[in-house]
DRENSEFI-737512 format. One record per residue (C-alpha): residue number from 1; residue in three letters; x, y, z. Coordinates in Angstrom, 1 decimal, m for minus. Last residue first. Layout:
N
rec nr->NUM&rest->ALA&X->X&Y->Y&Z->Z
...
// end
This chain:
342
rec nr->342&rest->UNK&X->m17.4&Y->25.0&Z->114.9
rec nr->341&rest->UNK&X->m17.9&Y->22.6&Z->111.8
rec nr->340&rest->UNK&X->m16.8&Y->19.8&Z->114.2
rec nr->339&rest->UNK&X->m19.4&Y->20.8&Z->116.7
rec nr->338&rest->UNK&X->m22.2&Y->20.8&Z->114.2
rec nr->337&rest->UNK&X->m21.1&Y->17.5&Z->113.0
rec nr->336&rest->UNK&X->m21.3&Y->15.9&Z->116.2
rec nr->335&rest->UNK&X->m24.4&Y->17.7&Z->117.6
rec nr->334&rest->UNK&X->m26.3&Y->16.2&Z->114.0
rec nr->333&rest->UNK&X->m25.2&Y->12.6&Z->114.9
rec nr->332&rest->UNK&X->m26.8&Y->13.1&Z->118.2
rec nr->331&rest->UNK&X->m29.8&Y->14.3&Z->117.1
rec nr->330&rest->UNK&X->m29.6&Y->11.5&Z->114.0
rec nr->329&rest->UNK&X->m29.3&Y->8.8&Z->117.1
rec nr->328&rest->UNK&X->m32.0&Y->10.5&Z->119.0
rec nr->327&rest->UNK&X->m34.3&Y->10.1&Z->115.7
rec nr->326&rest->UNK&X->m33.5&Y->6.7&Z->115.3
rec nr->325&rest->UNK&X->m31.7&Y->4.2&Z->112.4
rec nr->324&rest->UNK&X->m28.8&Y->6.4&Z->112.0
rec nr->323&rest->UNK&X->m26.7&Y->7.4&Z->108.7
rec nr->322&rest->UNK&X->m23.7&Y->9.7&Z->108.6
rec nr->321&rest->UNK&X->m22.7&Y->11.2&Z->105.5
rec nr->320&rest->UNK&X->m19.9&Y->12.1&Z->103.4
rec nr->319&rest->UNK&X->m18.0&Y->14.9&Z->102.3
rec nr->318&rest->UNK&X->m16.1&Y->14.9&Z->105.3
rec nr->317&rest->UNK&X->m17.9&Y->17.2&Z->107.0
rec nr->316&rest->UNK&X->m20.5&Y->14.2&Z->108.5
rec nr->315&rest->UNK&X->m23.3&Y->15.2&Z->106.5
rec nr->314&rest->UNK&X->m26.3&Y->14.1&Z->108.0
rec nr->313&rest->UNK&X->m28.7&Y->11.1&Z->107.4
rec nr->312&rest->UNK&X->m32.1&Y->9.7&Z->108.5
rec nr->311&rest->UNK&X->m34.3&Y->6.6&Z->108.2
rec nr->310&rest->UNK&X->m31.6&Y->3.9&Z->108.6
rec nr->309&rest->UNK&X->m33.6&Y->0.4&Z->108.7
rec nr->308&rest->UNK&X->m31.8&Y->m1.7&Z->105.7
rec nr->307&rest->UNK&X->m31.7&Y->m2.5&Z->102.1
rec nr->306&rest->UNK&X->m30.2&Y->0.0&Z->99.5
rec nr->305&rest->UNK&X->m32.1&Y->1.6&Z->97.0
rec nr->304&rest->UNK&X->m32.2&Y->m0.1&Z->93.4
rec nr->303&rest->UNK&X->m34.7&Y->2.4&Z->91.2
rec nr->302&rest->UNK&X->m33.1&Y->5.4&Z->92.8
rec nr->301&rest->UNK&X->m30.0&Y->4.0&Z->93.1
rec nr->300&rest->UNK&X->m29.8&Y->3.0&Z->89.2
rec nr->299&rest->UNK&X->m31.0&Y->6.5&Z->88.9
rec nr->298&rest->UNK&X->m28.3&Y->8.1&Z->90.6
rec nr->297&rest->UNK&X->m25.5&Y->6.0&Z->89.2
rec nr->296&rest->UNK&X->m26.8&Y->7.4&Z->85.0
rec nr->295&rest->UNK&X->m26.7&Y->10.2&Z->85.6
rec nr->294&rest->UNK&X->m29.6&Y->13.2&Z->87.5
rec nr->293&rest->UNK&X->m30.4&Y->16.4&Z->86.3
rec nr->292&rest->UNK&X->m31.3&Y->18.6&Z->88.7
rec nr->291&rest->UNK&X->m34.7&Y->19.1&Z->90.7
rec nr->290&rest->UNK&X->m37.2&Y->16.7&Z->89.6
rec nr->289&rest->UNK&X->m40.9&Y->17.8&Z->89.8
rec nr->288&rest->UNK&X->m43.4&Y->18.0&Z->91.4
rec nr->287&rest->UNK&X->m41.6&Y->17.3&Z->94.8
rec nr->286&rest->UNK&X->m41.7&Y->13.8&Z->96.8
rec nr->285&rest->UNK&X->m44.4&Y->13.0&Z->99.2
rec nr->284&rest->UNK&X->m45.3&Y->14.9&Z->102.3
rec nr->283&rest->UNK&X->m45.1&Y->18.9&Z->102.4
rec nr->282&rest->UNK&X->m43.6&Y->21.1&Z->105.2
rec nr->281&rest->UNK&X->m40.4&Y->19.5&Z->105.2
rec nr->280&rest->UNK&X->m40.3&Y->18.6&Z->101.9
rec nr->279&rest->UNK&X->m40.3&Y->21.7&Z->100.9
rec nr->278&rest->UNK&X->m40.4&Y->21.8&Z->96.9
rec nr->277&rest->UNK&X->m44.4&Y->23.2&Z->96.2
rec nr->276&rest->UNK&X->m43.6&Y->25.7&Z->98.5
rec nr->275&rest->UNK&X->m43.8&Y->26.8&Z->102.3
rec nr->274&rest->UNK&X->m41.1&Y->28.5&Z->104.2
rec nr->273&rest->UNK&X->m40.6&Y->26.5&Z->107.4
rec nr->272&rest->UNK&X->m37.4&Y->25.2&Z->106.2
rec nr->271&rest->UNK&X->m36.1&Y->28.9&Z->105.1
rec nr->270&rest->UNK&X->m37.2&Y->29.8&Z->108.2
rec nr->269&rest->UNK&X->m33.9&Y->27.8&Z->109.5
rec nr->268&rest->UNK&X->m31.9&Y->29.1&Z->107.4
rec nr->267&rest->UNK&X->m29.9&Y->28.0&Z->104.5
rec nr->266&rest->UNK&X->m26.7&Y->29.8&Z->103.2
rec nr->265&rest->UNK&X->m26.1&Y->30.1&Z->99.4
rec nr->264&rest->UNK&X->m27.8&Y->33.4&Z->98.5
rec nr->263&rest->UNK&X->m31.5&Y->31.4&Z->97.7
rec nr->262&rest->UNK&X->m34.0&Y->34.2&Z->96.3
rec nr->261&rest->UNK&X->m33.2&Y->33.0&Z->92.8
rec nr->260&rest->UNK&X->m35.0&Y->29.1&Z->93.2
rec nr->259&rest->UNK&X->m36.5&Y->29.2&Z->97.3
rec nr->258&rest->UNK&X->m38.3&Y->25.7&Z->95.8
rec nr->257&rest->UNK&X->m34.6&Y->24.3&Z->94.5
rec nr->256&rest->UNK&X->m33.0&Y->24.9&Z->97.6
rec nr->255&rest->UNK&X->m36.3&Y->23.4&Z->99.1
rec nr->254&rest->UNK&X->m35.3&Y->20.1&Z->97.2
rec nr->253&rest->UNK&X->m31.7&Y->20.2&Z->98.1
rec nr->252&rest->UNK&X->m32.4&Y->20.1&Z->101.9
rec nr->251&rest->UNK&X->m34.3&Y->17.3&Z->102.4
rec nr->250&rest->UNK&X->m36.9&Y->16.7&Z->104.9
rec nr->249&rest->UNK&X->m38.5&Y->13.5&Z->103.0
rec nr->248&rest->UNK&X->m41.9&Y->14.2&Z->105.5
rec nr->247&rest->UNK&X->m42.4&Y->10.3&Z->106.8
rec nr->246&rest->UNK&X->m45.3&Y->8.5&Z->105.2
rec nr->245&rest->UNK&X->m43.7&Y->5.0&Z->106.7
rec nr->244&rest->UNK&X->m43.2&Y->4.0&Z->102.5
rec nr->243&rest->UNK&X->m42.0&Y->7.2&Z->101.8
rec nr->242&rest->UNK&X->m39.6&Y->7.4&Z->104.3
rec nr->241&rest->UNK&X->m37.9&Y->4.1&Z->103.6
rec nr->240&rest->UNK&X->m37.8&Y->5.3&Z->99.8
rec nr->239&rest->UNK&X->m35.7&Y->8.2&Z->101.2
rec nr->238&rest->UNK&X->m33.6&Y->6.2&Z->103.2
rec nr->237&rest->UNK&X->m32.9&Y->3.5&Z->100.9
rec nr->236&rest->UNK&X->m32.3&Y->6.1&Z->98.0
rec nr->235&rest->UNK&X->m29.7&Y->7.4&Z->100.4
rec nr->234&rest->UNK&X->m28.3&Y->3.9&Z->100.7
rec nr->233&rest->UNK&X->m27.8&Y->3.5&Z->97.0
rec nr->232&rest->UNK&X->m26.2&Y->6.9&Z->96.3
rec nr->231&rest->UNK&X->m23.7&Y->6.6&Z->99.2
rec nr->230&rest->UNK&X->m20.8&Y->4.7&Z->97.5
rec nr->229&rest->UNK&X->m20.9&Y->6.9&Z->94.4
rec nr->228&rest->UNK&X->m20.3&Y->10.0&Z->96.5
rec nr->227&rest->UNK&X->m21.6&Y->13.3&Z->95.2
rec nr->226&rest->UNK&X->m24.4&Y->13.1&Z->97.7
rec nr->225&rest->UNK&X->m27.8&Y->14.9&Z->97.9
rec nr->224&rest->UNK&X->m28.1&Y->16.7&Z->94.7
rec nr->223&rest->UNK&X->m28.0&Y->13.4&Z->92.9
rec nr->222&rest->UNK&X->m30.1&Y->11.3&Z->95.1
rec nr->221&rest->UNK&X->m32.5&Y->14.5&Z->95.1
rec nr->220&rest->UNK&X->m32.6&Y->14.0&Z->91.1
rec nr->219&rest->UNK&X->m33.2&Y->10.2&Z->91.5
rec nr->218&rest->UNK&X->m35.9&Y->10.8&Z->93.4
rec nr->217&rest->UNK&X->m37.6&Y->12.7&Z->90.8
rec nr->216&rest->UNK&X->m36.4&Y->10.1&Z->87.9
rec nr->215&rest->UNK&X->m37.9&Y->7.2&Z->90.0
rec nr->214&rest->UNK&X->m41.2&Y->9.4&Z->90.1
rec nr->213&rest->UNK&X->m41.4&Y->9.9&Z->86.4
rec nr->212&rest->UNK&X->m40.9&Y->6.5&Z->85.9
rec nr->211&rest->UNK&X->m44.3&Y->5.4&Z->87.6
rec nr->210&rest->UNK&X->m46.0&Y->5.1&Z->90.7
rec nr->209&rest->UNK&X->m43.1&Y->4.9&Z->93.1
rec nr->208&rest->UNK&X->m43.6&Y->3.2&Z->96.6
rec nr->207&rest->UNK&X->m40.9&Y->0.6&Z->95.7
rec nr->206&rest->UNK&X->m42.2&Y->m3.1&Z->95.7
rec nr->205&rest->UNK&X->m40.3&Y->m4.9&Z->93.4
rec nr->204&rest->UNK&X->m36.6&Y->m3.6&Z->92.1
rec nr->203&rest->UNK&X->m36.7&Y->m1.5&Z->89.2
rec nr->202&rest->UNK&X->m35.5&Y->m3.1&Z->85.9
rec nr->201&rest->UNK&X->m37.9&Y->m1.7&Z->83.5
rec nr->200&rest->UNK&X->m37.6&Y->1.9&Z->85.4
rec nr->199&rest->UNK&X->m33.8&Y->2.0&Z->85.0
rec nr->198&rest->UNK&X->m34.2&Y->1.2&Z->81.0
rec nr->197&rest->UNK&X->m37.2&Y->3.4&Z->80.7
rec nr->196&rest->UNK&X->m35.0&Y->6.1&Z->82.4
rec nr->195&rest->UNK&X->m31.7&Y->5.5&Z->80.5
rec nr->194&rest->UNK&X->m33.6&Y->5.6&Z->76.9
rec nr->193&rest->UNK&X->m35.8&Y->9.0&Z->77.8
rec nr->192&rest->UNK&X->m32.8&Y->10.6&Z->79.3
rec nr->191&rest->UNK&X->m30.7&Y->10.3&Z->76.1
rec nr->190&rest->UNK&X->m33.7&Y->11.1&Z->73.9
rec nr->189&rest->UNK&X->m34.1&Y->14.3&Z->75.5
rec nr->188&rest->UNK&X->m29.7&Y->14.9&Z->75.6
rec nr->187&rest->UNK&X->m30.0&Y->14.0&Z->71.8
rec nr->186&rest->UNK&X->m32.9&Y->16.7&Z->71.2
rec nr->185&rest->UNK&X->m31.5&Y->19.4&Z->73.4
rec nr->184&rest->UNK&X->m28.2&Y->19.5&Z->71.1
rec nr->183&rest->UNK&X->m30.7&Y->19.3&Z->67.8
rec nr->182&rest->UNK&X->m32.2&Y->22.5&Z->69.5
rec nr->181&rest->UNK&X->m29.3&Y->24.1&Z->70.4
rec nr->180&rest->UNK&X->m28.5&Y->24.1&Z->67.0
rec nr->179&rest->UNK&X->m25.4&Y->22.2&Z->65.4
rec nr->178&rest->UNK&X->m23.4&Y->25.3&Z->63.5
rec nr->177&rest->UNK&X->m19.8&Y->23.4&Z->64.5
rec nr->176&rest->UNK&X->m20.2&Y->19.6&Z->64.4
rec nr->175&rest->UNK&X->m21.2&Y->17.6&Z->67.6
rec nr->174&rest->UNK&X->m19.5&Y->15.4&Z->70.3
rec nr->173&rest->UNK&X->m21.9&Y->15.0&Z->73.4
rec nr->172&rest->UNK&X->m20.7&Y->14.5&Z->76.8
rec nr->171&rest->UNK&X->m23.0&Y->12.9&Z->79.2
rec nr->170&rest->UNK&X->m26.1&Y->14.7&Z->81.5
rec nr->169&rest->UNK&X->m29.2&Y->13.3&Z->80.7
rec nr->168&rest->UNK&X->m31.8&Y->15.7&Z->79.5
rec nr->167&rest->UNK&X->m35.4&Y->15.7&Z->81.7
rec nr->166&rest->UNK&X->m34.3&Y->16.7&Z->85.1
rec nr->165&rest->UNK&X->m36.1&Y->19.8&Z->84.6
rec nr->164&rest->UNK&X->m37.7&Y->20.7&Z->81.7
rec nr->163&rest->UNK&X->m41.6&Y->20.3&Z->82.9
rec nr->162&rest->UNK&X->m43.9&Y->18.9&Z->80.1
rec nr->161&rest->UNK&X->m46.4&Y->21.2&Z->78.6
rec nr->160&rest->UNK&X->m45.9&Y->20.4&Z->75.1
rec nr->159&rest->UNK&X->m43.0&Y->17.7&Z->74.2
rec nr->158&rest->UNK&X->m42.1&Y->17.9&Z->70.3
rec nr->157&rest->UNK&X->m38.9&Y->19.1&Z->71.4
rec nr->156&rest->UNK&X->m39.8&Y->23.1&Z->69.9
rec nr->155&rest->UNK&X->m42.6&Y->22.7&Z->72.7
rec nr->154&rest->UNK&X->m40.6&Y->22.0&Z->75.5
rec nr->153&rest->UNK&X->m38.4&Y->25.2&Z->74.5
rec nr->152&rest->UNK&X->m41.7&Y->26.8&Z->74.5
rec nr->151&rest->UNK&X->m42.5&Y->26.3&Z->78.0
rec nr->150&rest->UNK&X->m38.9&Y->26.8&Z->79.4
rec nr->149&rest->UNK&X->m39.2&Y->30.1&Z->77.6
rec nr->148&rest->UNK&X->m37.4&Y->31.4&Z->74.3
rec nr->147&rest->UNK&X->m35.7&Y->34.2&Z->73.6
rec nr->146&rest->UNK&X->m32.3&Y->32.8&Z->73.4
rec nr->145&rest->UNK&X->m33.3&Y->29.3&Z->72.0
rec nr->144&rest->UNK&X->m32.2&Y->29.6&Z->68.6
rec nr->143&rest->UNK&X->m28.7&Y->30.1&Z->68.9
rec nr->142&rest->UNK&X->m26.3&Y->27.9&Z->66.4
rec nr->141&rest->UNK&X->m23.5&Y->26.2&Z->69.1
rec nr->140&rest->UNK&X->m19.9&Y->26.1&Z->67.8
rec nr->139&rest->UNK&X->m19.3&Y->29.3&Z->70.3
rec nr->138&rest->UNK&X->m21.0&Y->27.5&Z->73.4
rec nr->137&rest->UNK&X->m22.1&Y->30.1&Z->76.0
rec nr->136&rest->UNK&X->m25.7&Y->29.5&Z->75.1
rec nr->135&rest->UNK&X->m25.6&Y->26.0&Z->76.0
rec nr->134&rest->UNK&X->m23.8&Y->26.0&Z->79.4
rec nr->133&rest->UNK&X->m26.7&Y->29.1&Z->80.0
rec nr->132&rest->UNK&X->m28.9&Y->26.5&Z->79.0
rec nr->131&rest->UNK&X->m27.3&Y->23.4&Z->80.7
rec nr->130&rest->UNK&X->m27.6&Y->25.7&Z->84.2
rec nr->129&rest->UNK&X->m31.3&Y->27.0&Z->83.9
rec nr->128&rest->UNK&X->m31.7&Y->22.9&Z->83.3
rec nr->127&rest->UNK&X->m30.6&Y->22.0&Z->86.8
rec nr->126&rest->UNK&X->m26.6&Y->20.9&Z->86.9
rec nr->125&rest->UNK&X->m26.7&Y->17.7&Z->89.5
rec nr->124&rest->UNK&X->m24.4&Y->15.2&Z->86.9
rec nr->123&rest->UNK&X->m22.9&Y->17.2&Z->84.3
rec nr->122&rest->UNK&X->m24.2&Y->18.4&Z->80.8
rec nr->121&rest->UNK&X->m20.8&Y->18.1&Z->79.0
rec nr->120&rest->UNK&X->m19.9&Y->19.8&Z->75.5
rec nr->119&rest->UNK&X->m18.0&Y->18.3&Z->72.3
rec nr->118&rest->UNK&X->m17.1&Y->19.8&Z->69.6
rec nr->117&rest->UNK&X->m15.9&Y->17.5&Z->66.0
rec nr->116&rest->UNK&X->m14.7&Y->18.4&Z->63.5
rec nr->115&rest->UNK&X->m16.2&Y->17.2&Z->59.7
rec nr->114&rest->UNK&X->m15.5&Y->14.2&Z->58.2
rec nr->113&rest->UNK&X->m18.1&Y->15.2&Z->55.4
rec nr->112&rest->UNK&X->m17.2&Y->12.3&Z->53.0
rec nr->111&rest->UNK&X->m16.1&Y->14.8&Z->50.1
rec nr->110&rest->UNK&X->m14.2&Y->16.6&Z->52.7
rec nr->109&rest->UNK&X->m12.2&Y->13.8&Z->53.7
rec nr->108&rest->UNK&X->m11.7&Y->12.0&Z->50.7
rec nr->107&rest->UNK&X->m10.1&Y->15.7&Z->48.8
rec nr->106&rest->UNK&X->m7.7&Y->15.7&Z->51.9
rec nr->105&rest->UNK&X->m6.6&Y->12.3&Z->51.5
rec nr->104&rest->UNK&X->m5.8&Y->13.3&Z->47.9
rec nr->103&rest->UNK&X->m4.1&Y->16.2&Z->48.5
rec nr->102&rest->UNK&X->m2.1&Y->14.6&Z->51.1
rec nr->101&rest->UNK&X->m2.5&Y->14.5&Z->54.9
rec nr->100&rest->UNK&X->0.8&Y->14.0&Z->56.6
rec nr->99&rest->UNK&X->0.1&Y->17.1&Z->59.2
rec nr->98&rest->UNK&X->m4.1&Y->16.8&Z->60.5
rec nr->97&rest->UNK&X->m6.4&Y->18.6&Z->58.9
rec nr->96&rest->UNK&X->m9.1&Y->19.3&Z->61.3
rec nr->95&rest->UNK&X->m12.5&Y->20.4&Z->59.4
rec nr->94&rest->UNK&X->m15.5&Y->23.0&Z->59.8
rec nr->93&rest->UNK&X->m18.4&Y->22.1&Z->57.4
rec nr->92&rest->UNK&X->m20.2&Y->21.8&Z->54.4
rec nr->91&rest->UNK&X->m19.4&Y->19.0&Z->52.3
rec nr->90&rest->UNK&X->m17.5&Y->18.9&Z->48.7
rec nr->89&rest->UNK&X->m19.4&Y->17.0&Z->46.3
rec nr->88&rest->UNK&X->m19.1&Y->18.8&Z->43.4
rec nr->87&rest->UNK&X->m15.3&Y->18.6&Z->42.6
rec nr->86&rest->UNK&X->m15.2&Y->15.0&Z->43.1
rec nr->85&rest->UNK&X->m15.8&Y->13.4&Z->39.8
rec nr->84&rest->UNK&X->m12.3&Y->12.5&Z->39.4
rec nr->83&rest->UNK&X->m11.4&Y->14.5&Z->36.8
rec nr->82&rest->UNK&X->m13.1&Y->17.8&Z->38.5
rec nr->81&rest->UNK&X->m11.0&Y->17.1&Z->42.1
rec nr->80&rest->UNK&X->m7.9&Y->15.8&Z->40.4
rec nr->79&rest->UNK&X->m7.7&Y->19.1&Z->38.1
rec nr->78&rest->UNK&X->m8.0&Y->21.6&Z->40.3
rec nr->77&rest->UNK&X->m5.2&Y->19.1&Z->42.9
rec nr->76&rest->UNK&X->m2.8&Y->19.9&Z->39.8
rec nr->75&rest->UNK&X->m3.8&Y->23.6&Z->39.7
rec nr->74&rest->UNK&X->m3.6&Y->24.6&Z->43.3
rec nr->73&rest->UNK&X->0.1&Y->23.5&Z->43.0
rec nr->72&rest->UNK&X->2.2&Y->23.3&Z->46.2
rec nr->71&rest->UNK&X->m0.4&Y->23.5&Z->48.6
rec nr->70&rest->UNK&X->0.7&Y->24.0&Z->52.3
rec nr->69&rest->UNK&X->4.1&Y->26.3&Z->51.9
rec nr->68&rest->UNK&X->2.3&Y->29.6&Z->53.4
rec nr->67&rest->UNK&X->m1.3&Y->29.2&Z->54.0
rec nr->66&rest->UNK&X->m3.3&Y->31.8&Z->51.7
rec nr->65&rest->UNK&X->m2.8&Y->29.2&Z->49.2
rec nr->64&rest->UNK&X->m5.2&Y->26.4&Z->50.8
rec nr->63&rest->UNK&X->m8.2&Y->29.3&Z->50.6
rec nr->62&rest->UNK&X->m7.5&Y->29.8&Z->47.3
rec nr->61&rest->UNK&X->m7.6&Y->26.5&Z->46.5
rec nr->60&rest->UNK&X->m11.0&Y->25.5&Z->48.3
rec nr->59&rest->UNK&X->m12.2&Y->28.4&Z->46.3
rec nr->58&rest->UNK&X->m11.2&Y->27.0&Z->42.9
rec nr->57&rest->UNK&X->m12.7&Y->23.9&Z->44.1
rec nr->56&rest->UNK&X->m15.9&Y->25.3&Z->45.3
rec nr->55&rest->UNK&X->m17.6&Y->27.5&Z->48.1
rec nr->54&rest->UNK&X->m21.6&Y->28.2&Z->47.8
rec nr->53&rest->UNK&X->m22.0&Y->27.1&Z->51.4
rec nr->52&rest->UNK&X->m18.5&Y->27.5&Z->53.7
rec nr->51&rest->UNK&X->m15.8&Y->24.8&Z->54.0
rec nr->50&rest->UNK&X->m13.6&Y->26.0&Z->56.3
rec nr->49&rest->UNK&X->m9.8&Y->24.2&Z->57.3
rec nr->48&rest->UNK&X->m8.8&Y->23.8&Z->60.8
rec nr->47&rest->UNK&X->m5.1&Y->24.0&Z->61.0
rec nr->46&rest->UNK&X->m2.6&Y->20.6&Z->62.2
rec nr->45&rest->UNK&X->0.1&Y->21.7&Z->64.9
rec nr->44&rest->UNK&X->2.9&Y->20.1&Z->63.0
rec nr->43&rest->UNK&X->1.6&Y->22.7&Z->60.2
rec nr->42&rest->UNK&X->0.3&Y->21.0&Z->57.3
rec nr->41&rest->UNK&X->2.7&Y->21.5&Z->53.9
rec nr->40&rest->UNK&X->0.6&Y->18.9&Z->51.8
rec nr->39&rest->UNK&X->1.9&Y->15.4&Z->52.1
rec nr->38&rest->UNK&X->2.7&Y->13.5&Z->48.7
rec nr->37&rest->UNK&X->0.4&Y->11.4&Z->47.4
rec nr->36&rest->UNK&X->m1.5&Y->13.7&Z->44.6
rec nr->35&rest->UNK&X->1.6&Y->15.4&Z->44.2
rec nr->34&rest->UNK&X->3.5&Y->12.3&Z->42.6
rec nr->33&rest->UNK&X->0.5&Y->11.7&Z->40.6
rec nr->32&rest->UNK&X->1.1&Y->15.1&Z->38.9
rec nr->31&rest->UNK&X->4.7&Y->15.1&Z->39.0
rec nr->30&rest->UNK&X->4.6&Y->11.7&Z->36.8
rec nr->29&rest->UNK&X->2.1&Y->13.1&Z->34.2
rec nr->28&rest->UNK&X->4.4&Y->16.6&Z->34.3
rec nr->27&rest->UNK&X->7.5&Y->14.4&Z->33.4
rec nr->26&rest->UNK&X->5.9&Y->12.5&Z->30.9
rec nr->25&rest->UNK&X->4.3&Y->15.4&Z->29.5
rec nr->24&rest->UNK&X->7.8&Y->16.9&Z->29.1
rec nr->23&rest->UNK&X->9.0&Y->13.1&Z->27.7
rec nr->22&rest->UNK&X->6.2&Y->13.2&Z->24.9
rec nr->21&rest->UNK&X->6.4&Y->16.7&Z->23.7
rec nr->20&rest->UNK&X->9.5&Y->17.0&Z->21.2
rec nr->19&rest->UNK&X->9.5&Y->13.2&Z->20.1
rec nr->18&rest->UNK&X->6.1&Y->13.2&Z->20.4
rec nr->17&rest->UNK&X->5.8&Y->16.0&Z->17.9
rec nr->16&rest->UNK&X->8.2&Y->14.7&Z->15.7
rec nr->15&rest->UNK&X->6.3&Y->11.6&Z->15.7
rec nr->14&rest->UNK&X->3.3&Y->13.9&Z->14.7
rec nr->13&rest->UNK&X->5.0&Y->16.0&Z->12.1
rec nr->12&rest->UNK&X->5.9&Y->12.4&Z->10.4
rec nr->11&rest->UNK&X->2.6&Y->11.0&Z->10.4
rec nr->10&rest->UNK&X->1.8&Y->14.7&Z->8.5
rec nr->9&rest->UNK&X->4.3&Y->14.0&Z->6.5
rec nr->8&rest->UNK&X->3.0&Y->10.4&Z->5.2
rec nr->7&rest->UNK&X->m0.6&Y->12.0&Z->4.9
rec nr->6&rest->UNK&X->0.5&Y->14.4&Z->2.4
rec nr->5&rest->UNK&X->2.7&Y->11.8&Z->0.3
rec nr->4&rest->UNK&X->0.0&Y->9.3&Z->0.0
rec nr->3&rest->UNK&X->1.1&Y->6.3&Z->1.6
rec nr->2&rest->UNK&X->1.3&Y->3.7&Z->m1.4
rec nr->1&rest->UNK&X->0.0&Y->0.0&Z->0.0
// end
């Protein structure tokens, strides 16, 4: 077969080409994939890296450039992202980039929304006044609540004209940057729901509780009362003791609560004798409500109180307490501690 003469040069302006071109394109093919695996210039200290709405790829890489020495060529990982697909599916949110990570890595880990992680803890005895302030002071935390009452905040959780307190279970939850205080709420809600129905399905027999809201009201004086995980189990004795013999509870913590702003710390006598719906020393029964938010050890004692015949306690100064069986015993126990705090 004759070549014609025309297309015989141009085959030969071609392999003159490639001759010319084909080891420079080489060489940029090879630095191309080389960059793709090669660690970007990540502080040792990591940075946290912004993905805003409406940003792209060519935004991403301005962003990158602004850092001194971290992205070598804004073009090569241009074109990785748009060949590969990935370019569009860059997620919202607030990331750690850690030092090692290269371009490719880094392309993964925004495409699959690994975003950063905050965390805030509800603890154990805060009342709900307390997580929302605790909430509200969170930078990372979207404000949506400011304005709103208790009443309506129970509303916005699906859960109309139920109290707040002692109703979010106090843990440490992880959450992205721009997670509303709702959503927040929402876990803690569910949290307390889960732990409570668990506690209340495996109560022992026999306690003078109607139903799970109850255990969950004791279990919030069991919180306030002692910090110490040895003692939570035999104050729930003693208060559940008291209930069943139709004794006053006579705690302290629950007409704390009832006194709410006007208490300034110190607790008088005519604060005892001060009636409201939270004095259990003028009123029998337990409180209408809870009074903190009580974990996971309180209401396992409230649902598993201790066995014996102790119907009072006092704190011994120690950070404990002292238990007695009779009232002259408590007196006693009472003139003990008294003279110690002296």
């Amino acid at each position: 077969m004759i070549v014609p003469m025309r297309l015989r040069r141009l085959l030969l302006a071609l392999a003159a080409l490639a001759l010319i071109f084909g080891p420079a394109l080489y060489i940029v093919y090879a630095d191309y994939h080389r960059f793709l695996d090669t660690p970007l210039g990540v502080p040792a200290g990591g940075l946290t890296l912004e993905i805003k709405p409406g940003m792209g790829i060519a935004d991403l890489t301005r962003e990158l450039r602004r850092q001194p020495g971290l992205l070598r060529s804004a073009w090569y990982l241009q074109t990785y992202a748009r060949l590969s697909g990935l370019a569009s599916r860059l997620k919202v949110g607030e990331y750690a980039i850690a030092p090692g990570i290269t371009p490719r890595s880094l392309i993964d880990q925004l495409v699959a929304g690994r975003v950063l992680q905050h965390a805030l803890t509800v603890v154990e005895g805060w009342t709900f006044q307390q997580l929302r302030h605790a909430l509200a002071a969170h930078p990372k935390i979207a404000q949506t609540l400011r304005e709103a009452g208790d009443a309506e905040i129970m509303a916005r959780l699906g859960r109309p004209g139920e109290h707040p307190e002692g109703r979010f279970f106090p843990d440490t939850y992880h959450f992205p940057a721009g997670a509303t205080d709702v959503a927040f709420l929402k876990r803690a809600l569910a949290a307390m729901d889960q732990r409570l129905a668990e506690a209340w399905g495996d109560r022992s027999p026999n306690l003078p509780l109607h139903d799970a809201y109850q255990a969950l009201i004791l279990a919030s004086i069991v919180e306030k009362e002692t910090a110490l995980a040895a003692e939570r189990a035999e104050i729930a004795g003693v208060l559940v003791r008291r209930l069943r013999n139709g004794m006053l509870l006579q705690t302290d913590p629950t007409v704390i609560y009832g006194l709410g702003a006007a208490f300034d710390g110190n607790l008088r006598k005519q604060d005892l004798v001060a009636d409201t719906p939270y004095n259990t020393y003028t009123r029998k029964g337990l409180p209408p409500t809870p009074i903190a938010l009580p974990g996971a050890a309180a209401l396992a004692a409230a649902v598993h109180p201790a066995p014996g015949d102790a119907l009072y306690f006092v704190a011994n100064g120690k950070g404990g307490h002292v238990f007695s069986r009779t009232l002259d015993q408590h007196n006693q126990a009472v003139r003990h501690s008294q003279r110690q705090e002296q």
